[in-house]
Every structure is written in C-alpha cells, then in structure tokens.
C-alpha positions in Angstrom: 254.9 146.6 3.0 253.2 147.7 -0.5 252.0 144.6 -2.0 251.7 142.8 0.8 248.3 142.3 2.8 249.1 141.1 6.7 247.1 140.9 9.5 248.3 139.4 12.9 246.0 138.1 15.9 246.8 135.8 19.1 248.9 133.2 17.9 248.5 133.3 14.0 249.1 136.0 11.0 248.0 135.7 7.5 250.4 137.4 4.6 249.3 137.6 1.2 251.8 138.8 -1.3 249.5 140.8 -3.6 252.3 142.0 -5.9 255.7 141.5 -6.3 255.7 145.1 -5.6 259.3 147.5 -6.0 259.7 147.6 -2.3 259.5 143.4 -2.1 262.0 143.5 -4.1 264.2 146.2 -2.6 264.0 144.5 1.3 265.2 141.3 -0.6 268.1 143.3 -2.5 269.0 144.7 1.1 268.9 141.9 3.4 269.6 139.0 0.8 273.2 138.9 2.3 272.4 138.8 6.0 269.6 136.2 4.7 271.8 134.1 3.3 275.6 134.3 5.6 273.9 135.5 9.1 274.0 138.8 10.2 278.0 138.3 11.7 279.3 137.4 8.4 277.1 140.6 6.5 278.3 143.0 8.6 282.3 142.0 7.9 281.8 144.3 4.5 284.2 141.0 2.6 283.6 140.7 -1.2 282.4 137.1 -0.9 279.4 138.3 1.6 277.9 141.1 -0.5 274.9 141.3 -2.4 276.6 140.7 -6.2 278.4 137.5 -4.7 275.6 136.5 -2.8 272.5 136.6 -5.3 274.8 134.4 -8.1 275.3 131.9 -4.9 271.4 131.6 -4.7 270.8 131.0 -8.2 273.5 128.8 -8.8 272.2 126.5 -5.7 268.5 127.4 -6.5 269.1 126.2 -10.0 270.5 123.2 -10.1 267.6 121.8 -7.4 264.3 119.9 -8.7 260.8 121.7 -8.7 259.7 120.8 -5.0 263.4 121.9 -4.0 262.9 124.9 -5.8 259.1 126.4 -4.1 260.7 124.9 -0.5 264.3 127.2 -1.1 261.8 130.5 -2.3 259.2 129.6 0.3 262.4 130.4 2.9 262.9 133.1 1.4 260.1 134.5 1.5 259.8 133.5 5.3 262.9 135.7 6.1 261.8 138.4 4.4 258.5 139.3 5.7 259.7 138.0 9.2 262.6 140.7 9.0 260.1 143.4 8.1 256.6 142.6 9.5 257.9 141.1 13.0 260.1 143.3 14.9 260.1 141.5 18.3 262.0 138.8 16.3 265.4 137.9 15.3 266.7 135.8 12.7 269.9 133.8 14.4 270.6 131.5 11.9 271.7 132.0 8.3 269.9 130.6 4.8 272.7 128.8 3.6 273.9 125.5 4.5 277.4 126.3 5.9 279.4 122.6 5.3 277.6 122.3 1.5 275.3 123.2 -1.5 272.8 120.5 -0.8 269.4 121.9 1.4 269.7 122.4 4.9 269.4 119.7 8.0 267.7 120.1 10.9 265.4 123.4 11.7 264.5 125.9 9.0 265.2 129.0 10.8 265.8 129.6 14.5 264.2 132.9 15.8 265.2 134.8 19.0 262.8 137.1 21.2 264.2 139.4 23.5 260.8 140.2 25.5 260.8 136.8 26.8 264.3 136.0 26.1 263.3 132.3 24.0 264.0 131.0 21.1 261.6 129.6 17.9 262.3 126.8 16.2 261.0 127.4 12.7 259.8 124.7 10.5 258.2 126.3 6.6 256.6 123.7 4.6 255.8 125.4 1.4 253.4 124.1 -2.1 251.1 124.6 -4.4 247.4 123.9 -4.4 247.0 120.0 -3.2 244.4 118.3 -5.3 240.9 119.0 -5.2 241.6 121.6 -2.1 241.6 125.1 -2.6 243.5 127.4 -0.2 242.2 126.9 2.3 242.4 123.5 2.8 246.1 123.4 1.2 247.3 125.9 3.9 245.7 123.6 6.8 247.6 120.8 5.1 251.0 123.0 4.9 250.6 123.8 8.6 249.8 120.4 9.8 252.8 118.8 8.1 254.9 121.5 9.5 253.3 121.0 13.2 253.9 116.7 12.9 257.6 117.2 10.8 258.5 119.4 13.9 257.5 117.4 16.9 259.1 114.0 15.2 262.5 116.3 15.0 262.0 117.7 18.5 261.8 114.5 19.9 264.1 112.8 17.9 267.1 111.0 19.5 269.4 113.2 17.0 271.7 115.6 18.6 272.6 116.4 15.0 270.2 118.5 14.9 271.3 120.9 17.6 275.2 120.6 17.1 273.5 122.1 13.7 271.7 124.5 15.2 274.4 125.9 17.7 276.8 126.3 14.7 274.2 128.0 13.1 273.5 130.2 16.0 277.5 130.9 16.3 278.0 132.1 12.4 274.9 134.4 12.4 274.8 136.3 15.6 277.2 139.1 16.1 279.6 139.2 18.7 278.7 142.3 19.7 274.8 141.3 20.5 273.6 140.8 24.0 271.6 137.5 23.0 274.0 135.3 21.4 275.2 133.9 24.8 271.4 133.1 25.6 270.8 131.3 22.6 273.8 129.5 22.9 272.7 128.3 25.7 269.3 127.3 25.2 270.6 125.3 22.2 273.1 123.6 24.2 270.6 123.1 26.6 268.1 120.9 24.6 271.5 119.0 23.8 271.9 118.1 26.6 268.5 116.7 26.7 268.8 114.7 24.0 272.4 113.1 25.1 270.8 112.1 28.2 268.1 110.8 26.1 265.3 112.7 26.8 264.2 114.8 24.2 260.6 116.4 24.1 259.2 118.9 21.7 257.5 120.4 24.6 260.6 121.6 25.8 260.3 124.5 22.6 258.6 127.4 21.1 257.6 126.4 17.7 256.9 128.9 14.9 255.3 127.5 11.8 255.0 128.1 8.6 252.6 127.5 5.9 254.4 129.0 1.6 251.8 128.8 -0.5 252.4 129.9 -4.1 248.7 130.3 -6.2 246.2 132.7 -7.3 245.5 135.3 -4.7 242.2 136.1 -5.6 240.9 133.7 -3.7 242.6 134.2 0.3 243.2 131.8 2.7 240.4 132.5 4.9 241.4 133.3 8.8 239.0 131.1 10.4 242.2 128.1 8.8 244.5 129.6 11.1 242.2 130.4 14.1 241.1 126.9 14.0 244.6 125.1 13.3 246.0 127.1 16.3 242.9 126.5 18.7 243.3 122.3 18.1 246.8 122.7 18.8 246.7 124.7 21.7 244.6 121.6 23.0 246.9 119.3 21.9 250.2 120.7 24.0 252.5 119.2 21.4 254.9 122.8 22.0 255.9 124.8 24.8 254.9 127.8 22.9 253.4 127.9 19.2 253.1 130.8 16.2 250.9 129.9 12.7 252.3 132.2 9.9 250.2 131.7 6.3 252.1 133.0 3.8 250.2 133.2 0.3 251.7 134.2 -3.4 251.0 133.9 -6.5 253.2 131.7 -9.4 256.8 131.4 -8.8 257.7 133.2 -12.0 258.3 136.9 -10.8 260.4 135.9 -8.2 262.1 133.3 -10.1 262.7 135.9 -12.6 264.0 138.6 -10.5 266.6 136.5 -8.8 268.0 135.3 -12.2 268.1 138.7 -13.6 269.4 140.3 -10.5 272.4 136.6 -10.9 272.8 137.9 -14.4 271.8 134.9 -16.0 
C-alpha cells in the first residue's frame, strides 16, 4: 500500500504507516462497512449498512469514549485494514461493532479464518503510545507481551461467554454463501465445548497478535523486537499456533480527522 512500509518473515510482520497516504484512506472508505457489520450484513446493499450510515456510527461510538478507548477502537481499525489488504490467506469472520451495544467489545478482538489450513486466529490488538522512558522498541515488546498474557488468561478462562460471543460473531459476518462458515462454526463450538466440560486451554488455539503503536515513525520498531518476542514464545508453547503483527503510526490526529470529516462533524 503507498504509505505503508511492511515486511513479513516466519511468524512475525512489521507495518509502518508512513503516511496517511490517499489510498489508506480510500481501502478504509471501501471496506469500512464490511469492517464494522461483517461481510453478510455489507453485502445486503440496506441503507443502515452503507458507508454514510456507517462512518457517523463510528464517530458517534468513537466519540463519546475516553482517550485509551479511543487509540484501542483506531488501533482495530487499523488492524482490519492492513489485514484485509496486506494478508490475503486471511479472513476477517467477525465484525467491528459490538452487536447487542455501543459499549467496546467482549471477548476476542477479531477472529481470523485460513483456508490453507482450514483454522481459525484468535486475535487479540493491544494498542498505545510510547510507555515511559521506552522508545519503540521497547513499547512494542510491551504491546505484544500484554497481548500474549491478556490472551492465554481468556483462552483458559472458565467463560463460555466468550465463545457464545464469538459464534454470534462468526454467524452475522460470514456469508451464507461461503464454504467456511460451517468450519468455523464448528471450531468455535468446539472450544465451547471445552470450556462447559471445564477444560479450557489456550493451547487448544492459533493466536494472532497484535501490537498499535501510534508515535513518530522516524524512529522504527527494529525487527530483531519481533524475531525475539516470537522466538521466546515459540519456547514457551502457551498457543497452538502464534502470528506477531507490529503495527506503527504516527499521532492519532489524521485519522481522527478524517473519520470526523468523512461523519460530517
């Protein structure tokens, strides 16, 4: 993508919005309303799914929410966006929006679906600014670590919450028509079952995670953060399967701008 610097190796990929460049901004214009409702719901061509509707929904939710609330909402969004452009072999399967309310999502982040081995990711972004006296760097290892522990605690949670969210999730964003959604379904219902017999284990799933970090750029996160972060989990065997994704971008202002203009507010 223009703007965007990316570079993907065995189990990790750093992105660094450079620029809020026009075609940023046009992918977000263009996918905000499967983003947001699922890819089911966006495809129905109703009023209250299209992109007009949809962007004064964001800002009216993004709005009203506190400053951490805020960089956690655009460091999601940011997350679907360059996963629906930079990695094919994936699919979103569950949508932005919290179906039952206004208030920030329970359970997983985003649930991803690859057909090639037929799994599914659970997705977990933790998103900031620099922590103090860290640069980067060190705030991106933090980002991912947090992501890795907030993950296994809610994989092995005795919470079946989480996956009756998750399926419901799954159900709304997949359309009827794919040949996955019954394979996700399952999977879901699967690791439901787990937990209602009381044995949950966060070993049991592929985890993709997901460092948002929002400062200068002129200074990158340097690779050897993910290549190590991934090397001490792979020791650790907390997940079945794992993915690090650093995601890097300047202030919040030019999205934060663009999203209220494009509201009209």
């Amino acid at each position: 993508m223009d703007g965007v610097y990316f570079k993907e190796c065995d189990g990790y990929a750093l992105c660094c919005v450079e620029n809020f460049s026009d075609e940023l901004r046009e992918s977000i214009k263009e996918n905000l309303s499967r983003i947001c409702h699922g890819a089911q719901q966006a495809s129905r061509g109703r009023e209250m799914y299209k992109y007009n509707i949809t962007i004064k929904t964001f800002w009216e939710r993004y709005n009203s929410k506190a400053a951490l609330t805020k960089k956690g909402m655009l460091g999601e969004l940011l997350s679907h966006v360059i996963l629906l452009n930079l990695f094919p072999r994936f699919e979103v399967v569950s949508p932005f929006f919290n179906l039952e309310e206004r208030n920030i999502k329970k359970g997983f982040d985003l649930l991803l679906y690859e057909s090639s081995s037929q799994g599914v990711w659970i997705t977990e972004v933790k998103s900031g600014e620099l922590h103090k006296d860290k640069d980067q760097s060190a705030t991106t290892a933090d980002l991912l670590c947090t992501a890795r522990d907030d993950l296994k605690l809610r994989l092995a949670e005795q919470q079946l919450n989480h996956w009756q969210n998750a399926i419901h999730a799954a159900r709304v964003a997949i359309d009827s028509s794919s040949d996955y959604k019954d394979i996700v379904i399952e999977i879901l219902e699967s690791e439901g079952d787990l937990v209602a017999c009381g044995l949950p284990n966060s070993q049991d799933n592929n985890a993709f995670l997901v460092s948002a970090l929002f400062s200068e750029v002129s200074m990158r996160v340097l690779e050897s953060t993910l290549s190590d972060f991934t090397e001490d989990l792979k020791n650790k065997g907390i997940f079945k399967s794992f993915f690090a994704l650093s995601i890097h971008k300047g202030t919040l202002n030019k999205i934060e701008s663009f999203l209220k203009a494009e509201a009209g507010c």
